[in-house]
C-alpha positions as CSV (number, residue, x, y, z in Angstrom):
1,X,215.3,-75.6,55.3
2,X,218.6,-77.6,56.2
3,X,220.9,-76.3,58.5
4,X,223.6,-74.5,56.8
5,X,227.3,-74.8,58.2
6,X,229.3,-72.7,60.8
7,X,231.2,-70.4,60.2
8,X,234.3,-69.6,62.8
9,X,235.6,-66.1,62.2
10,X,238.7,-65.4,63.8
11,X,240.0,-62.0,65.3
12,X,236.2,-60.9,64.5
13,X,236.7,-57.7,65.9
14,X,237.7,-55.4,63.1
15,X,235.4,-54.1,60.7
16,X,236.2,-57.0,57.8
17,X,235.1,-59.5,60.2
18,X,231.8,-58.0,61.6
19,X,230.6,-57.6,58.4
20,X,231.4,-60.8,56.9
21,X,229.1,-62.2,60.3
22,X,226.3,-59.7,59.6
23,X,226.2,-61.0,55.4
24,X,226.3,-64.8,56.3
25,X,224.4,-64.5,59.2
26,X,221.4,-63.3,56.9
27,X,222.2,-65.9,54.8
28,X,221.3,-68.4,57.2
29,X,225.3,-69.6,58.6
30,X,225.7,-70.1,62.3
31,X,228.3,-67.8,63.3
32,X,231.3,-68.2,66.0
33,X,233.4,-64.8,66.9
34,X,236.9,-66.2,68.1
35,X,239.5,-64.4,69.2
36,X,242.9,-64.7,71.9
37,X,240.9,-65.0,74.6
38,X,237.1,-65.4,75.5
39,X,237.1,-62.1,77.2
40,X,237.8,-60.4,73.9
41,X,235.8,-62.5,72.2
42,X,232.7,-61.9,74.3
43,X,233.4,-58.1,74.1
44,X,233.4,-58.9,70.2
45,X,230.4,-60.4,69.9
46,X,228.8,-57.3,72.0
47,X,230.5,-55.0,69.7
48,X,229.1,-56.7,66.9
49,X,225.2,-56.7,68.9
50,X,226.0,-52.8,68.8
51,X,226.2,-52.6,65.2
52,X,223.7,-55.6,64.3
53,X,221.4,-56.6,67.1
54,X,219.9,-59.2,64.5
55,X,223.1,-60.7,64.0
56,X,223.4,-63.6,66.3
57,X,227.3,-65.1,67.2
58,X,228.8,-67.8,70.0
59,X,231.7,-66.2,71.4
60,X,234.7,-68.3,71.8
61,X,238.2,-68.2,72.2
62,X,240.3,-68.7,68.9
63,X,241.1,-72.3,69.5
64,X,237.5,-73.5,70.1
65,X,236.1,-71.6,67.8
66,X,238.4,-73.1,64.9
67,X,237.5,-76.7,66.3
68,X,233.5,-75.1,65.6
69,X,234.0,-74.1,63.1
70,X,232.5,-76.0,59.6
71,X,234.4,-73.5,57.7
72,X,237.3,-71.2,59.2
73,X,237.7,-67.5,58.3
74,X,241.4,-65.8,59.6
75,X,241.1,-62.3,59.4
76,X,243.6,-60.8,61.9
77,X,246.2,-58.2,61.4
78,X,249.2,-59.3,59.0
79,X,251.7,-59.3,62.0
80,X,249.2,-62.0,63.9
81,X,248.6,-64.5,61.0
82,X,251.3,-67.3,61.9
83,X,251.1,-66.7,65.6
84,X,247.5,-67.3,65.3
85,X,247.2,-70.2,63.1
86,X,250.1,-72.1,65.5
87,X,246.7,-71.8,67.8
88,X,244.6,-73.4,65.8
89,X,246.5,-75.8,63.5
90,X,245.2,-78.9,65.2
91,X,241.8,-77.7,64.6
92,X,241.9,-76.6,60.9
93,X,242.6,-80.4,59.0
94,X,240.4,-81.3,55.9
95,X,238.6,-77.9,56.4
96,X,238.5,-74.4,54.8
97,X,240.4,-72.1,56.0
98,X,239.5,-68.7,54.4
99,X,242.4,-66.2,54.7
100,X,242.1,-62.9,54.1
101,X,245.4,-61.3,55.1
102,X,247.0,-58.1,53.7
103,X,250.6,-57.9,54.3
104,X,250.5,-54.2,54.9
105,X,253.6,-52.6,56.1
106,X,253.1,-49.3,58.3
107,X,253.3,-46.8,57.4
108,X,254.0,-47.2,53.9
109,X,250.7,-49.3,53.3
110,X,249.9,-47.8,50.3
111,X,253.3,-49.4,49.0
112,X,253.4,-52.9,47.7
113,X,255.5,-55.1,50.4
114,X,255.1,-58.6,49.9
115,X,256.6,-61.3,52.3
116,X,259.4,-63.8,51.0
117,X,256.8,-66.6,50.6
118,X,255.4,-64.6,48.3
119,X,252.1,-63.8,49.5
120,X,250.4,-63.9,53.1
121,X,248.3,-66.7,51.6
122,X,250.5,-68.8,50.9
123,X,252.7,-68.3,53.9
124,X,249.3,-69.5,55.5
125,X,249.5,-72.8,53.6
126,X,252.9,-73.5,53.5
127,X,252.8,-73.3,57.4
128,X,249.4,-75.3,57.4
129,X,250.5,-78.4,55.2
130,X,248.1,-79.7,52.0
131,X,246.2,-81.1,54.9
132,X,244.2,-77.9,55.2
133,X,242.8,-76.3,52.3
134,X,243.8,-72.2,52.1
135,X,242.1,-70.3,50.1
136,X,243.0,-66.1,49.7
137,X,240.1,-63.7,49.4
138,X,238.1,-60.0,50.4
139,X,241.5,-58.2,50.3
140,X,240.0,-55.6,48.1
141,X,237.0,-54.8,49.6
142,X,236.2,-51.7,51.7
143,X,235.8,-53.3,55.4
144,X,233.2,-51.2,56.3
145,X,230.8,-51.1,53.8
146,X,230.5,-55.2,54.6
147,X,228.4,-53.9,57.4
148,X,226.0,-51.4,55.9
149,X,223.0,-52.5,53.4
150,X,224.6,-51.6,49.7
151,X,225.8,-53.3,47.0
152,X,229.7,-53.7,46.7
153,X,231.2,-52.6,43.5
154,X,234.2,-54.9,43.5
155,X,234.4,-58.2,42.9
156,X,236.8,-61.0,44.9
157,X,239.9,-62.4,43.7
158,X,240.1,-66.2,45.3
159,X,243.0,-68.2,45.4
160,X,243.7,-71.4,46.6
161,X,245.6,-74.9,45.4
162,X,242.2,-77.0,45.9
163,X,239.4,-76.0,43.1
164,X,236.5,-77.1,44.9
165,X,237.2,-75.5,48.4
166,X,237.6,-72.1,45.8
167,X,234.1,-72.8,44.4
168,X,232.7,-73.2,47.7
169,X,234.5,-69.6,48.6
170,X,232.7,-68.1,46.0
171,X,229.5,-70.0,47.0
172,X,229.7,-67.9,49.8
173,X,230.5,-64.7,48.6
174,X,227.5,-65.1,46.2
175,X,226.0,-65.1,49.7
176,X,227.6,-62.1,51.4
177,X,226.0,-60.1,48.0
178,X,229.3,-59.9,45.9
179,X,231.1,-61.8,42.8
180,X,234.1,-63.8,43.3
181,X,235.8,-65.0,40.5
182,X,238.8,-68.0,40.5
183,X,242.0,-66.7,40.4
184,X,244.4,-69.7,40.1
185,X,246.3,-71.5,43.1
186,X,247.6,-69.6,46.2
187,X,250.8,-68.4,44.5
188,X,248.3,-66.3,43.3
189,X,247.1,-64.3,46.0
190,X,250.1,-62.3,45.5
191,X,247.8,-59.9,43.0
192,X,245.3,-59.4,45.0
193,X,247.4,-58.6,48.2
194,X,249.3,-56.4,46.3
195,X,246.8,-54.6,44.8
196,X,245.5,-53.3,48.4
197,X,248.1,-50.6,48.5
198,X,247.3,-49.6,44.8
199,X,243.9,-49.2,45.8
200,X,245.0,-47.2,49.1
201,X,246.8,-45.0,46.8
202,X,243.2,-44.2,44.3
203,X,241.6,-42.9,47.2
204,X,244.0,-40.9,48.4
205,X,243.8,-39.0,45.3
206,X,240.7,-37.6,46.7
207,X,238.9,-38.2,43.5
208,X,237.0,-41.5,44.6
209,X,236.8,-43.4,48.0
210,X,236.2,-46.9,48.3
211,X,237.8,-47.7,45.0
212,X,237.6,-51.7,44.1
213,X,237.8,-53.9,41.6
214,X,235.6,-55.3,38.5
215,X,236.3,-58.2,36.2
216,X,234.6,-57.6,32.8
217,X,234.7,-59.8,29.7
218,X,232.2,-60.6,26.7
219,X,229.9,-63.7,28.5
220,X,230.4,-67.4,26.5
C-alpha cells in the first residue's frame, strides 16, 4: 500500500476537526493536529486519544503543522480565520488549503450574516493569492456526528476556483464516508455558508435535529 498524504488540520480541537482526523485517519492519511501553540496542540491531540485511542496525530503548532502538511484543513472559529492564515501563509503555496469556515455571528447564528467579501471562503483566498488553492467545504455537516460510526445524511457543497484541487476535496470526502458534489468557484461558498443558519433554524423547530442537505437528480 503507498503511503497516502498528510493531512494538517488546523485549530483541531473542536468537534469538526477531531472528526475529520478520526475518518481520514481510518482511511490511511497521516494526521498533524495544529493549533496557536504546541501546548494546545499537544492537549488536542490528547483530547482527541480520549475520544479515539485508534486515531493516531503529530501534534504541532499551527505554523509547522501547515509546513507538514500535504494538504491543509483550516477549521477555526470565523473570528480566527485571517489571523490564523497570516501564520501560515508562507507555508500554504501550490497546496490545498481546505477551508471550512462559517461566518456565524453570535448570537444571531441562525441568521444569514455574510462578510463583505462575500463569503469566508473567499475572504480566505483573496487574502492567500491564486498561489494557494482554497477550496470551501463541511459547512453543513453536524460536527459531532463526524466522530461517531454512522452514516451522514448530507452531502458537501465544495467550492473552489481550481477544478482539480475540488476533485481531490471530494476524493477525500468519499473517504471520510460522505458525498461531495462541485459547486462552482469560491464566490460560491456563499450558499453553503449561508445555509448553516437556515439549517440552525430546522432544528430549532424541534421537529428534526441534525438536519443536512441532499442533492438528488435523475443519474445520466
Amino acid at each position: 500500500m503507498s503511503t497516502k498524504e498528510t493531512i494538517a488540520i488546523l485549530g483541531g480541537t473542536g468537534d469538526l476537526g477531531t472528526g475529520l482526523a478520526i475518518r481520514w485517519s481510518k482511511a490511511g492519511y497521516k494526521i498533524v493536529i495544529g493549533s496557536r501553540t504546541q501546548e494546545k496542540a499537544d492537549a488536542a491531540v490528547a483530547s482527541l486519544a480520549e475520544v479515539s485511542p485508534e486515531t493516531p496525530a503529530e501534534a504541532m503548532e499551527n505554523s509547522a503543522a501547515a509546513a507538514a502538511g500535504d494538504i491543509v484543513v483550516l477549521t477555526v472559529p470565523a473570528a480566527h480565520q485571517i489571523s490564523t492564515l497570516e501564520g501560515v501563509k508562507a507555508h500554504l503555496n501550490g497546496k490545498i488549503l481546505i477551508d471550512v469556515t462559517v461566518p456565524l455571528v453570535p448570537p444571531k447564528v441562525g441568521t444569514v450574516q455574510l462578510p463583505e467579501e462575500g463569503s469566508a471562503g473567499k475572504r480566505a483566498q483573496d487574502f492567500l493569492g491564486e498561489e494557494v488553492l482554497v477550496v470551501s467545504a463541511f459547512q453543513n455537516i453536524a460536527a459531532h456526528l463526524l466522530q461517531q460510526d454512522v452514516v451522514i445524511e448530507c452531502d458537501v457543497l465544495v467550492a473552489g476556483n481550481d477544478k482539480p484541487a475540488r476533485t481531490r476535496v471530494i476524493e477525500l470526502i468519499g473517504e471520510a464516508g460522505m458525498t461531495g458534489w462541485h459547486a462552482g468557484p469560491i464566490a460560491n461558498a456563499a450558499a453553503a455558508e449561508a445555509l448553516t443558519s437556515i439549517l440552525i433554524q430546522i432544528n430549532r423547530s424541534g421537529i428534526v435535529s441534525h438536519s443536512g442537505i441532499k442533492i438528488i437528480g435523475q443519474e445520466h
